[in-house]
C-alpha positions in Angstrom: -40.2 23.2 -62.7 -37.5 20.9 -62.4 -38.7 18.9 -66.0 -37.6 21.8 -67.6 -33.3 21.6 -65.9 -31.2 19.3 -65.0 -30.7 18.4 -61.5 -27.8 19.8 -59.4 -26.6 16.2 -60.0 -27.2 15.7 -63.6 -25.6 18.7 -64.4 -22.2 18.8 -62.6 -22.3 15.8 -64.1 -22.6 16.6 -67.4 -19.8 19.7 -67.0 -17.5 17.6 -65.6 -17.8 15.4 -68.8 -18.0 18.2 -71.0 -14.8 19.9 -68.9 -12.7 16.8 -70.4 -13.8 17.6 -73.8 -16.7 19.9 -74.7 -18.9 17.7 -76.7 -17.1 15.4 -77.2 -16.8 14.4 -73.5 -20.9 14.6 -73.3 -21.1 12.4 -76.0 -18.7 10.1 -74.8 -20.6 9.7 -71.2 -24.2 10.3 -72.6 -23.2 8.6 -76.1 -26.3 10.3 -78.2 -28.5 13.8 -78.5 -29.9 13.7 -75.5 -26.5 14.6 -73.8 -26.2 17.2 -76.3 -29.8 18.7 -75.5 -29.0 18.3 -71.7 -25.7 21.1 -72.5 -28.8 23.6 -73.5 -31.2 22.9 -70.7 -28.9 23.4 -68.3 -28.7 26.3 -65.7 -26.2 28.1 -66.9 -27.4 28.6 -70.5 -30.4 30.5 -69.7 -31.2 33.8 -71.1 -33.1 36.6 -70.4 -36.3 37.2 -72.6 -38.3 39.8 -70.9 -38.1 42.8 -68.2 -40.9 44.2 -67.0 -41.6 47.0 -64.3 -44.7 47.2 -62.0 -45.6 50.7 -60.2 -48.3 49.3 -57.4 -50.3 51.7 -55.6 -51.7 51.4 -52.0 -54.4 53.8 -50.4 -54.6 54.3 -46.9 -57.9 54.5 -45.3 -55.9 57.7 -43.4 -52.8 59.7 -43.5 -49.6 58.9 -42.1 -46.1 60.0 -42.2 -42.6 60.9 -40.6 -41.0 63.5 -38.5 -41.0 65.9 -42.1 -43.2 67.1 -44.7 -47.0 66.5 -45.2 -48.5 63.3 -44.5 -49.8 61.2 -47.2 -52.7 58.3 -47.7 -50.4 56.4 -50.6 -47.9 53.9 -50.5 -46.2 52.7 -53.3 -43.3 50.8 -54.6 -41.8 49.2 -58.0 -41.6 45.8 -58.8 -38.9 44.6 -61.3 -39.7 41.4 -63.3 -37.2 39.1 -65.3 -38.2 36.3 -67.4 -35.9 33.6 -69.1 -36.6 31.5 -72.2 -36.7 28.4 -69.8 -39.9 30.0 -68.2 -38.0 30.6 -64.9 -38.9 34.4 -63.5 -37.1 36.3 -60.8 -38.7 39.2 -58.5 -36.9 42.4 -57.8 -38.0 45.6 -55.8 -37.2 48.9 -55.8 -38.1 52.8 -55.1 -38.7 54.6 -58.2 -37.5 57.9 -57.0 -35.7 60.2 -59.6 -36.7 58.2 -62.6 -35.6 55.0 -61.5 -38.3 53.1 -63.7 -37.1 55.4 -66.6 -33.5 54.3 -66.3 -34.2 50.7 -66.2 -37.1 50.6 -69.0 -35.4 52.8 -71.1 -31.3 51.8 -70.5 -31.0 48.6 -68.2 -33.3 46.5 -70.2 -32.0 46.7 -73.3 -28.4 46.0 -72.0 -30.4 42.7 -70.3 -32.3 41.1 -72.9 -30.7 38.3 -74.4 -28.2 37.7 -71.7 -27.3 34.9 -68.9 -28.4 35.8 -65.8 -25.6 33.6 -64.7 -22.8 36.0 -65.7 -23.1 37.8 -62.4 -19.9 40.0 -62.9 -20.3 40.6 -66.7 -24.0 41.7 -65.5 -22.2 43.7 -62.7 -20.2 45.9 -64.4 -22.4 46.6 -67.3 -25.5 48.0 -64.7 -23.2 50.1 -62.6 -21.1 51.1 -65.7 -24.2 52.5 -67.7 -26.0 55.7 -66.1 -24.4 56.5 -63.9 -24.4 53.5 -61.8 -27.8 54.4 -60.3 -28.0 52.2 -57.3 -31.8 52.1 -57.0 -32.4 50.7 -60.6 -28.9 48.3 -59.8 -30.9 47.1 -56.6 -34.0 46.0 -58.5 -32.2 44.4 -61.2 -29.8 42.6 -58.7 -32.5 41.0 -56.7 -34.4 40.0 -59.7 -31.3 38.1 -61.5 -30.4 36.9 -57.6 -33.9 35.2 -57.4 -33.8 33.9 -60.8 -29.8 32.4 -60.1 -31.5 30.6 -56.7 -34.3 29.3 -58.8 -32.5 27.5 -61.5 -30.2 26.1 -59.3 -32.7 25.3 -57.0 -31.6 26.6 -54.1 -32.3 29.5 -51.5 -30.2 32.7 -52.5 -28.0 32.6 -49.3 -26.9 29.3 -50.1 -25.1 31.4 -53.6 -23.3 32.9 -50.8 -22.1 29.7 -48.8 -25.4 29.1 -46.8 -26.6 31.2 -43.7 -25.2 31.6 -40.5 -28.8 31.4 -39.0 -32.3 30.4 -39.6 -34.2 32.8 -37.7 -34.2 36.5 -37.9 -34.9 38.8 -34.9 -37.9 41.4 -35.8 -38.8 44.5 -34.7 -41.9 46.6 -35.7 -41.5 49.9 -37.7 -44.7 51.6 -36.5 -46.5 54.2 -34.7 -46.3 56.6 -37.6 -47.9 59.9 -36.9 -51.5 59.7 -38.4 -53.8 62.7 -39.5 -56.3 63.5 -36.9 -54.9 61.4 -34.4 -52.7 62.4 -31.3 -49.5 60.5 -30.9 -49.8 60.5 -27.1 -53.6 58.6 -27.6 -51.8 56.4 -30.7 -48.0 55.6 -29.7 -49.0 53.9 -26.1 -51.5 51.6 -27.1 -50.3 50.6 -30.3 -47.0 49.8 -28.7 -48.4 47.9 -26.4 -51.2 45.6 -28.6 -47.8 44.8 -30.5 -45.9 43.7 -28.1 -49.1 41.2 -27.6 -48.7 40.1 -30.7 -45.3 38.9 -30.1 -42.8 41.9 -31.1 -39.9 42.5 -28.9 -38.6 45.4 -30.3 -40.8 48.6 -31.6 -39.5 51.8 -33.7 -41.6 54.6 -33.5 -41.3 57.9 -35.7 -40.3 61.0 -33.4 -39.1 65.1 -34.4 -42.7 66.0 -35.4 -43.9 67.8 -32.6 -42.0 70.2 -29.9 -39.2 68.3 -28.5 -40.8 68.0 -25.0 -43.9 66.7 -26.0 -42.0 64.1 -28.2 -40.2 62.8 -25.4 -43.1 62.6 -23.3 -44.8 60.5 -26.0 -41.6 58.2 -25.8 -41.5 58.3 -21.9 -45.2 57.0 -22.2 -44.6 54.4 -24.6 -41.5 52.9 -22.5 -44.1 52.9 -19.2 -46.5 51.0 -21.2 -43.8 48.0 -22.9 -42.0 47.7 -19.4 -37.8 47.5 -19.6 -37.3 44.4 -21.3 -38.8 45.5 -24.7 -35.7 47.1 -27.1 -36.9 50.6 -28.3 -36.2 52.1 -31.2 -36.8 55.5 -32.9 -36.5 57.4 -36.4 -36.1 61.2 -36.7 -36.1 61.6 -40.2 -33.6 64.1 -40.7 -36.3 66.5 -38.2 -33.3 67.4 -35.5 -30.6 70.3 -36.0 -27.2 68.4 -34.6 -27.8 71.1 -31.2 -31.2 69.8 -31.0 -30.0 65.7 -32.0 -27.7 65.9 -28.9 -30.0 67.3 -26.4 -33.2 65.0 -27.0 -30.8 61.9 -27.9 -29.5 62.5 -24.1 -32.6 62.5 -22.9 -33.4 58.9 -25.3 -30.5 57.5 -23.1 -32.2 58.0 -19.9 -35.1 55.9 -21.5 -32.9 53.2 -22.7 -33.4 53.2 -26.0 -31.8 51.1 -28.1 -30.9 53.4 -31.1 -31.6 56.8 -33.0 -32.0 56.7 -36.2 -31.1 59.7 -38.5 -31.9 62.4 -36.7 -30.1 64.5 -38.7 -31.0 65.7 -42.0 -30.1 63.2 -44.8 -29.0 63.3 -48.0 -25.8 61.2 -49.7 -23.1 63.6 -47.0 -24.7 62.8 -44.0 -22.9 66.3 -42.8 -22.9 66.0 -39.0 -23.5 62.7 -37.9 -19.7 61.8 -37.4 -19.9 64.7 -35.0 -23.1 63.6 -33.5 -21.9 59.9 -33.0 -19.3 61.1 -30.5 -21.5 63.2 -28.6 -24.2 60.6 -27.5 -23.7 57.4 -25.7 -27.0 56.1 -27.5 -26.0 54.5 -31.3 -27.1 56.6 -33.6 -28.0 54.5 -36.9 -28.0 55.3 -40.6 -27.4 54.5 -44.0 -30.7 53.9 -45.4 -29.8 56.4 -48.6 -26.5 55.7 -49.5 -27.1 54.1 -52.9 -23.5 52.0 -53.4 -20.8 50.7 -51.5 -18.4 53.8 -52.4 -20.9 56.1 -51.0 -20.8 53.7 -47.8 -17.0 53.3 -47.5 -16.3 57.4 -46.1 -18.8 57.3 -44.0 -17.7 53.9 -42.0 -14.0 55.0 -42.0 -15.1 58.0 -40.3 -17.8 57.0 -38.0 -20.9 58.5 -39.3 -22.8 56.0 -37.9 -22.7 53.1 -34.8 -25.1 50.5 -37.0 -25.0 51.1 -40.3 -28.8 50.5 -42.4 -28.0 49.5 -46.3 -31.1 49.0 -48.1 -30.9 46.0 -50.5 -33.3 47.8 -52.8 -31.3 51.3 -52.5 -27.8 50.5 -52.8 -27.5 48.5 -55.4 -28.7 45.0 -54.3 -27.9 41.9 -52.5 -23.8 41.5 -52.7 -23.4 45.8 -52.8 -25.2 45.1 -49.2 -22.9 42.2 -47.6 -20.1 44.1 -48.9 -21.2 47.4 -47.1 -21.9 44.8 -44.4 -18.2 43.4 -44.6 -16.6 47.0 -44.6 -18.9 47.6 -41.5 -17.0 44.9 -39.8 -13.7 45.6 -40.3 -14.4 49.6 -38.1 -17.0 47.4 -35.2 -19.8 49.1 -37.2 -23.2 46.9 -36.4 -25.3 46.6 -39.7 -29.4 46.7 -39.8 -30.1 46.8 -43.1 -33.5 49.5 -43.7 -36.7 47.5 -45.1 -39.3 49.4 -45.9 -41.5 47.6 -49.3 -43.1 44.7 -50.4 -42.7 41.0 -49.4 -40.1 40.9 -52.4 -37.3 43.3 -50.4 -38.5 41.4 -47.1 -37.4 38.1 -48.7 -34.1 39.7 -49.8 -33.7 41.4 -46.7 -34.4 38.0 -44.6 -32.0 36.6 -47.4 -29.1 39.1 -46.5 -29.5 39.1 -42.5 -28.9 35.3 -42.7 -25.9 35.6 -44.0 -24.5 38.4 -41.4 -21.9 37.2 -39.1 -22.3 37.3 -35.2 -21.4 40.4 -34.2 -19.5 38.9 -31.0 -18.8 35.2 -30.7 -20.8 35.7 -27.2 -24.1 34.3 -26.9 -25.6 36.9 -25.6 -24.7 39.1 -28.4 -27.0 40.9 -30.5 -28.4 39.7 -33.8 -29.0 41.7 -36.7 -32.4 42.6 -37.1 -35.3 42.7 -39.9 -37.7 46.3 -40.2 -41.3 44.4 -40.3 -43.3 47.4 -41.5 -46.1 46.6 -39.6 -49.2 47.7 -41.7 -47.6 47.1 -45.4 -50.4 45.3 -48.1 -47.7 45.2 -50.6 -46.0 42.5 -49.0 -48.9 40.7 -46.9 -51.0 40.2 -50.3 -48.2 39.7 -53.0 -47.1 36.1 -51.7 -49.1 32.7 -51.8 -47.6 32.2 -47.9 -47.2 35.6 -45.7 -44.4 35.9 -43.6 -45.0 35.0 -39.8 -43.9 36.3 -36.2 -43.4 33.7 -33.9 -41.8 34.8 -30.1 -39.9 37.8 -31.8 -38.3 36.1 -34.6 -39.4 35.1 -38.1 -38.2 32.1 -40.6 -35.7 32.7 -43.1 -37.5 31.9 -46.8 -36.4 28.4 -47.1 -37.6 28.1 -50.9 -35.1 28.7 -54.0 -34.4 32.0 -55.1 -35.8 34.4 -52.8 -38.3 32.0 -51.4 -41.3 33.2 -51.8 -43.9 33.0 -54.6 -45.2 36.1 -56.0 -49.1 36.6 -56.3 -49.2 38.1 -59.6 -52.8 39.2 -59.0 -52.1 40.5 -56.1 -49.3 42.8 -58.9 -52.3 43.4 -61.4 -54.5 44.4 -58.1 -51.6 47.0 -57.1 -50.7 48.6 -60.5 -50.6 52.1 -61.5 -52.1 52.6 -64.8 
């Protein structure tokens, strides 16, 4: 890969030379055309030949779902592809909700093509500027051009960022979905349990479903069967009027449960949760739709949520999420980013999570965390090397860019005609 750019050292080299006299500077240290040729392979005069879009399709031997609407047997994503003329790609992910893949095959890419991936704010303004800002089609773009930045300068994508603050990620399991046919008080238990065999120490399960009572004694089963030192988690969906949100999350304090996450309904107001947030002792988290930092800003000031969950893929990309992350910090707010896609938005997510300060400067503090979607093809098949659990925690991607290579079969395997 490397036969194809300069080495870091090569070419800071050559721009300091060409910094004391554009060409005339490289000729002066190189003294013939191969400086000159060097000024074109560089990083930083790359452009952008190609942008492609993926739909992959998943189905699920049965159906599973949230608190809300019908349960389905399909998962699916959208992939975002970037190529350069130096033969570099970069990987992006998103959700193609409302026409996402429209906006980007049909107004982003054009506005792309022929560009330098490395002219991050000139790329910045003209995505958010141009329909609408839509943060979904911003988010798969962003991670693309992030991954292809990492790649040519051979380095991981935190280290575009001033490196990471750690190397290890805590994990916790986003599971026990309710499945068709199954009941949840057979399912939650002992899948709780086999994964904390397997190494998890912190589970989310989905709850809001059912009648409140028998959700709770679900939970109630499922903390008898981890024991106390396992950090519980769990996801309403938007299932819980804010009468409703306060009594159960009450009765998800007595339980010790580590967070509840959107009880209430969602969309981009979050009506409510400020209100509920100061009625529970439990953190109540959220975030997961707000689709830039803007929409992000209100709801931090004002307290809508105790850990805040940006989706790199949803709001916009990689810096939109440290910057919601930032603003987080300055109001005590904890950030958890939501991950819930391929192995390309778990690589960014890892990515971003290495780069979140401590909350405390205490030891003991907690750590961000990454979502692990437990039973996701999309992101155990599309990379050469899948992602591992080892005692609760999982490596950071060390590899340039986002890390990871793509399994482009693994794409062609997926696809939606």
């Amino acid at each position: 890969m490397r036969d194809l750019a300069l080495t870091r050292r090569n070419w800071l080299r050559s721009g300091m030379a060409a910094s004391g006299g554009g060409f005339a500077g490289l000729l002066a240290a190189g003294g013939d055309a191969t400086a000159c040729a060097a000024v074109d392979s560089r990083p930083s005069a790359l452009k952008i030949t190609k942008v492609e879009t993926f739909a992959l399709e998943h189905r699920l031997p049965k159906a599973v779902g949230v608190s809300i609407l019908g349960l389905s047997s399909v998962r699916d994503t959208l992939l975002v592809k970037i190529s350069t003329d130096s033969g570099l790609v970069g990987w992006g992910e998103t959700d193609d909700v409302g026409g996402t893949r429209g906006i980007i095959e049909d107004h982003l890419k054009a506005k792309l093509l022929g560009a330098n991936p490395f002219e991050h704010r000139k790329l910045w303004q003209t995505l958010w500027g141009h329909a609408f800002g839509d943060g979904r089609a911003v988010g798969g773009i962003d991670i693309a051009l992030h991954d292809l930045r990492g790649k040519a300068l051979g380095v991981p994508l935190a280290d575009l960022y001033g490196r990471r603050v750690r190397d290890k990620v805590p994990v916790y399991a986003a599971a026990m979905n309710y499945t068709e046919g199954v009941r949840p008080e057979d399912q939650f238990p002992t899948e709780a349990a086999a994964l904390v065999k397997r190494g998890f120490r912190a589970l989310k399960m989905r709850t809001g479903r059912l009648e409140n009572r028998r959700d709770l004694a679900v939970l109630a089963r499922v903390r008898e069967a981890v024991g106390p030192e396992i950090r519980l988690l769990t996801d309403g969906n938007g299932a819980f009027t804010l009468p409703q949100a306060v009594k159960f999350g009450k009765e998800l304090e007595k339980l010790d449960f580590y967070c509840f996450e959107e009880p209430l309904p969602q969309g981009q107001n979050y009506a409510g949760y400020d209100v509920l947030t100061q009625s529970l002792d439990i953190a109540i988290s959220g975030g997961e739709a707000l689709d830039s930092r803007a929409a992000a800003r209100d709801h931090i000031a004002r307290r809508s949520f105790d850990i805040i969950q940006p989706d790199v893929t949803l709001c916009g990309g990689v810096a939109e999420a440290l910057f919601i992350a930032e603003m987080a910090r300055l109001w005590s707010v904890q950030c958890i980013p939501h991950c819930w896609a391929s192995a390309v938005a778990t690589a960014a997510t890892l990515q971003v999570l290495s780069l979140l300060a401590p909350y405390t400067l205490s030891p003991a503090s907690d750590e961000p965390m990454l979502e692990f979607d437990v039973n996701n093809p999309f992101r155990d098949e599309l990379v050469a090397r899948p992602f591992e659990l080892k005692n609760g925690v999982m490596d950071v991607p060390a590899g340039p860019g986002l890390g990871i290579e793509v399994n482009e079969e693994a794409v062609k395997k997926f696809a939606r005609l």
